[in-house]
Z-matrix of the N, CA and C atoms (Angstrom, degrees):
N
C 1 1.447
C 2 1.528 1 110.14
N 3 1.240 2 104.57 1 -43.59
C 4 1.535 3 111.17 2 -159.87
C 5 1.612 4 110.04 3 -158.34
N 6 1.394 5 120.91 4 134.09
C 7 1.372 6 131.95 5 176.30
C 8 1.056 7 110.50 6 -86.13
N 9 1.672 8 158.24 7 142.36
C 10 0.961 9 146.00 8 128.07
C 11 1.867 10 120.85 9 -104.25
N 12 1.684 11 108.85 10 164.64
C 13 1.323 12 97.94 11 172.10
C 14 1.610 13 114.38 12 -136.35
N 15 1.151 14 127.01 13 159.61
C 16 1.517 15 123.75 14 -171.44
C 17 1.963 16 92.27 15 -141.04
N 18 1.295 17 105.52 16 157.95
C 19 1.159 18 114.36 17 173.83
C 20 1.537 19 102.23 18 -94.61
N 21 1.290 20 119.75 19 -7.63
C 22 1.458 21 129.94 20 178.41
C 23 1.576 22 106.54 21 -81.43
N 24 1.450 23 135.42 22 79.08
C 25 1.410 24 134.65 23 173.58
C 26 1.426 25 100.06 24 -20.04
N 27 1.287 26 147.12 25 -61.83
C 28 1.767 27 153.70 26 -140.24
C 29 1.118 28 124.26 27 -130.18
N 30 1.603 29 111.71 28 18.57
C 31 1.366 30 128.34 29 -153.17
C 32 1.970 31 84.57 30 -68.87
N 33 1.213 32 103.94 31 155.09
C 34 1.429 33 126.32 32 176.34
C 35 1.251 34 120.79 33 -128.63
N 36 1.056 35 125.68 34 166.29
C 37 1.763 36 135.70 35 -169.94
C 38 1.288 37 113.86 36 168.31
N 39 1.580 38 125.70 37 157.70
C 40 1.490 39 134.01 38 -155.72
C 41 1.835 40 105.61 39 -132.47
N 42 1.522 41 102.28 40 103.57
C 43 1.782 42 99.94 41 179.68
C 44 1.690 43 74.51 42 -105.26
N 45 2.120 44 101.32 43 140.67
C 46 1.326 45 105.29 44 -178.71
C 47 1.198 46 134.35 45 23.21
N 48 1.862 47 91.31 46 69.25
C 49 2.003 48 88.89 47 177.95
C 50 1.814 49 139.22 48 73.84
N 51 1.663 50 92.57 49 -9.67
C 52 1.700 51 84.62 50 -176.91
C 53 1.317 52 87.09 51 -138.09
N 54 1.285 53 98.57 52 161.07
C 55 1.456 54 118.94 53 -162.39
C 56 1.860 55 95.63 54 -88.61
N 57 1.307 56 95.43 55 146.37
C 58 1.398 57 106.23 56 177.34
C 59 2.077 58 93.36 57 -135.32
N 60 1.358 59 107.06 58 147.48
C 61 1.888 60 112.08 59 166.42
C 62 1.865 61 115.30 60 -153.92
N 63 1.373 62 96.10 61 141.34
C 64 1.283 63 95.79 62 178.69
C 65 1.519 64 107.81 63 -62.77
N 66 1.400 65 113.52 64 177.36
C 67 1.193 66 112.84 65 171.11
C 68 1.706 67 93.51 66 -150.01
N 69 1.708 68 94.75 67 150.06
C 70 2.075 69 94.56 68 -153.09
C 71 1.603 70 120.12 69 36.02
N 72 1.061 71 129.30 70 45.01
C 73 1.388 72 130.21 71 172.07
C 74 1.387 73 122.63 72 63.76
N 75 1.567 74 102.79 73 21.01
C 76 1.683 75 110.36 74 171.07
C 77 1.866 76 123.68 75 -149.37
N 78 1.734 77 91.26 76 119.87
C 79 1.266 78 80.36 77 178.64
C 80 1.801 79 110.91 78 -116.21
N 81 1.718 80 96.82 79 166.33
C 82 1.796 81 102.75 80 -173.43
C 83 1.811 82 85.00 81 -92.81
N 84 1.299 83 110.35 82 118.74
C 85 1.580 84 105.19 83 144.62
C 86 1.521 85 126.76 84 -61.80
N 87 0.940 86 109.44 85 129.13
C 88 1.631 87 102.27 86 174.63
C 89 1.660 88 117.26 87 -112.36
N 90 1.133 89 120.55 88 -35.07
C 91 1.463 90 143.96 89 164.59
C 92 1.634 91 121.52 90 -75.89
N 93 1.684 92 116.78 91 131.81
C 94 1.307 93 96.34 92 160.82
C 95 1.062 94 126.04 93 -63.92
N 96 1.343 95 127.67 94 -21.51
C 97 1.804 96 147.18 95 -169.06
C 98 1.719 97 93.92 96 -52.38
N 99 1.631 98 105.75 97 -54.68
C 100 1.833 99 122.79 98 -174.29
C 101 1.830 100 108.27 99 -52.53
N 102 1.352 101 94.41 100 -48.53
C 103 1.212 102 111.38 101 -157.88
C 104 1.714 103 101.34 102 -63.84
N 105 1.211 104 99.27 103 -37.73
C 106 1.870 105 103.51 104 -159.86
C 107 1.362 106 80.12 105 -76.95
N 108 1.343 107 145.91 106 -70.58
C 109 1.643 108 150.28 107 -151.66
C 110 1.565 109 86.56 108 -68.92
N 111 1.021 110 170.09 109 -22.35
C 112 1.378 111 153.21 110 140.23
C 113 1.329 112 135.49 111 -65.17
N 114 1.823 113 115.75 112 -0.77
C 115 1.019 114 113.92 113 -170.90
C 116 1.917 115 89.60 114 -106.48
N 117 1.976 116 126.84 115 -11.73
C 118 0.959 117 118.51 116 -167.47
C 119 1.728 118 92.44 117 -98.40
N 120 1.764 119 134.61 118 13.87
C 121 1.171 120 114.89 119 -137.23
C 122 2.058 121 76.12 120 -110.54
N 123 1.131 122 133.00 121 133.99
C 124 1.430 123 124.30 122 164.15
C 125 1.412 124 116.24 123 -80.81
N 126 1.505 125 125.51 124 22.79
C 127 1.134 126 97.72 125 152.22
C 128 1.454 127 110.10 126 -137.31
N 129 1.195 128 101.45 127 35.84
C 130 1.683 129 103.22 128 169.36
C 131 1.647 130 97.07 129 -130.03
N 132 1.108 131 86.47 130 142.83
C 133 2.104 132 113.59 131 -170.30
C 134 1.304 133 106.83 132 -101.20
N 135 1.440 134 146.38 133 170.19
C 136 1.280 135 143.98 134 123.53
C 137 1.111 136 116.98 135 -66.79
N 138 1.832 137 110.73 136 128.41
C 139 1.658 138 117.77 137 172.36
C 140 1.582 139 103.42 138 -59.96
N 141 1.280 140 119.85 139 110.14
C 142 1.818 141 103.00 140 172.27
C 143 1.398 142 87.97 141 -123.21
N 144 1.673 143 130.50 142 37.80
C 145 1.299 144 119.64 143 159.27
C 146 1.717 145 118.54 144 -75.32
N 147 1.133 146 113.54 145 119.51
C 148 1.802 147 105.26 146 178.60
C 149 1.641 148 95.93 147 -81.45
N 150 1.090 149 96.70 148 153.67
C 151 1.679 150 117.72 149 -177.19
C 152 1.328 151 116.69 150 -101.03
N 153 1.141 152 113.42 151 122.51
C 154 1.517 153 129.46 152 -154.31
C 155 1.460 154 112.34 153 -72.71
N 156 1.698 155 100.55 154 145.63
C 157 1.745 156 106.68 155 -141.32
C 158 1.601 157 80.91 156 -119.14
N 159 1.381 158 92.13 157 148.75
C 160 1.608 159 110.84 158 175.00
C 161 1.185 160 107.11 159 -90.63
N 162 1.984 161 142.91 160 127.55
C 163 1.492 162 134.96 161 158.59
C 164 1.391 163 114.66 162 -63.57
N 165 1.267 164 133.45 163 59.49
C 166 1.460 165 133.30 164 175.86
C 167 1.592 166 116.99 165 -17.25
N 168 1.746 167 96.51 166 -41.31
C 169 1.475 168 92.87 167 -172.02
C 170 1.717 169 118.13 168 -86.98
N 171 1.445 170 117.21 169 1.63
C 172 1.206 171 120.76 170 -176.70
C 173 1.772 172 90.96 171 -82.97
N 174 1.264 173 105.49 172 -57.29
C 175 1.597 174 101.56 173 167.60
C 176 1.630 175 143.58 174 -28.18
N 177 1.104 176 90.48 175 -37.20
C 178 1.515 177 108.75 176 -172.29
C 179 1.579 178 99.83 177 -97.80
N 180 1.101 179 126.72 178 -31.09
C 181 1.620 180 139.77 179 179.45
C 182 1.451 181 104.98 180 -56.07
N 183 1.679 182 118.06 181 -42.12
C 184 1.642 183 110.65 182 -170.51
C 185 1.784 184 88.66 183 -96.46
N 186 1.534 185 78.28 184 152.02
C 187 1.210 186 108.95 185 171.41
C 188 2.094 187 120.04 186 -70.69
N 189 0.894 188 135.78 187 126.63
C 190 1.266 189 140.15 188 -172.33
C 191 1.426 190 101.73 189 -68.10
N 192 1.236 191 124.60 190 139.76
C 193 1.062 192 142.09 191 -153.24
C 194 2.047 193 96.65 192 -105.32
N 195 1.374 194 117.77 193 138.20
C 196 1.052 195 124.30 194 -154.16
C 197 2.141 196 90.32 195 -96.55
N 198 0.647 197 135.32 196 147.02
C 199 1.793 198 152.13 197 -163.22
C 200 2.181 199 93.89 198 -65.50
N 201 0.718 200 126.58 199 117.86
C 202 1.487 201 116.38 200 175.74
C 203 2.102 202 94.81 201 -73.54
N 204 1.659 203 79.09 202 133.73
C 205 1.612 204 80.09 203 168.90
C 206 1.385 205 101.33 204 -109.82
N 207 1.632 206 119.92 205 136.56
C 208 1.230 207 120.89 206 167.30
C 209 1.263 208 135.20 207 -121.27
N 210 1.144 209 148.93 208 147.73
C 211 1.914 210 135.25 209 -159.57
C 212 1.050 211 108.23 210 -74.71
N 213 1.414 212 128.42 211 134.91
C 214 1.502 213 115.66 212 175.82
C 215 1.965 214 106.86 213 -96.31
N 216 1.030 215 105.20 214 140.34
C 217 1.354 216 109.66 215 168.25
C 218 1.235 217 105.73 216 -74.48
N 219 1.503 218 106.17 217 158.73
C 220 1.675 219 119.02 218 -174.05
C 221 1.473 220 94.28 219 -81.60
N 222 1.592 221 115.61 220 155.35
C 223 0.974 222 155.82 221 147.31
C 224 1.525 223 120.80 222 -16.08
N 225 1.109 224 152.11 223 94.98
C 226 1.295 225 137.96 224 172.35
C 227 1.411 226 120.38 225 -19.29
N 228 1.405 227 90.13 226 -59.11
C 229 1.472 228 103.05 227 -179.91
C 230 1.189 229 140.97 228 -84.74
N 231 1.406 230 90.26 229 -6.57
C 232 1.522 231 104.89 230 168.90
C 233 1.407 232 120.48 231 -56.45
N 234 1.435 233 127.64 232 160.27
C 235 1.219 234 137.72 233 -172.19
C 236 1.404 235 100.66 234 -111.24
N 237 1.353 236 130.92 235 84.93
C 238 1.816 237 144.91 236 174.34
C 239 1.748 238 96.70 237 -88.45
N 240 1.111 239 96.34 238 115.30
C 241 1.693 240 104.25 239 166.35
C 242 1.432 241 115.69 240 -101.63
């Protein structure tokens, strides 16, 4: 339903009597019951971060770049006759 975030990793709180807690500083609302008791709580926020999108098609647009081949010099130790 709903993301929230707390700077409190384990922060806890009670919709009707039972304990509900974030875990790492984010919880999923699932209930409006959750939602309303988190929207009065000051230290839980709404996540309204959007999550960062890949341009697939800029990707696919360049051309792949071919492996550079380069000469290797011999070996110090090698034995070159």
């Amino acid at each position: 339903m709903a993301k929230y975030k707390s700077r409190y990793p384990e922060l806890a709180f009670y919709v009707n009597g039972v304990e509900r807690k974030f875990s790492g500083g984010v919880y999923d609302a699932k209930t409006a019951e959750e939602v309303a008791v988190l929207n009065r709580l000051s230290d839980a926020e709404p996540d309204t971060e959007e999550p960062a999108q890949v341009d697939e098609v800029e990707a696919e647009d360049k051309p792949a770049k071919a492996p550079a081949t380069t000469k290797r010099k011999a070996n110090a130790t090698s034995s070159a006759k």
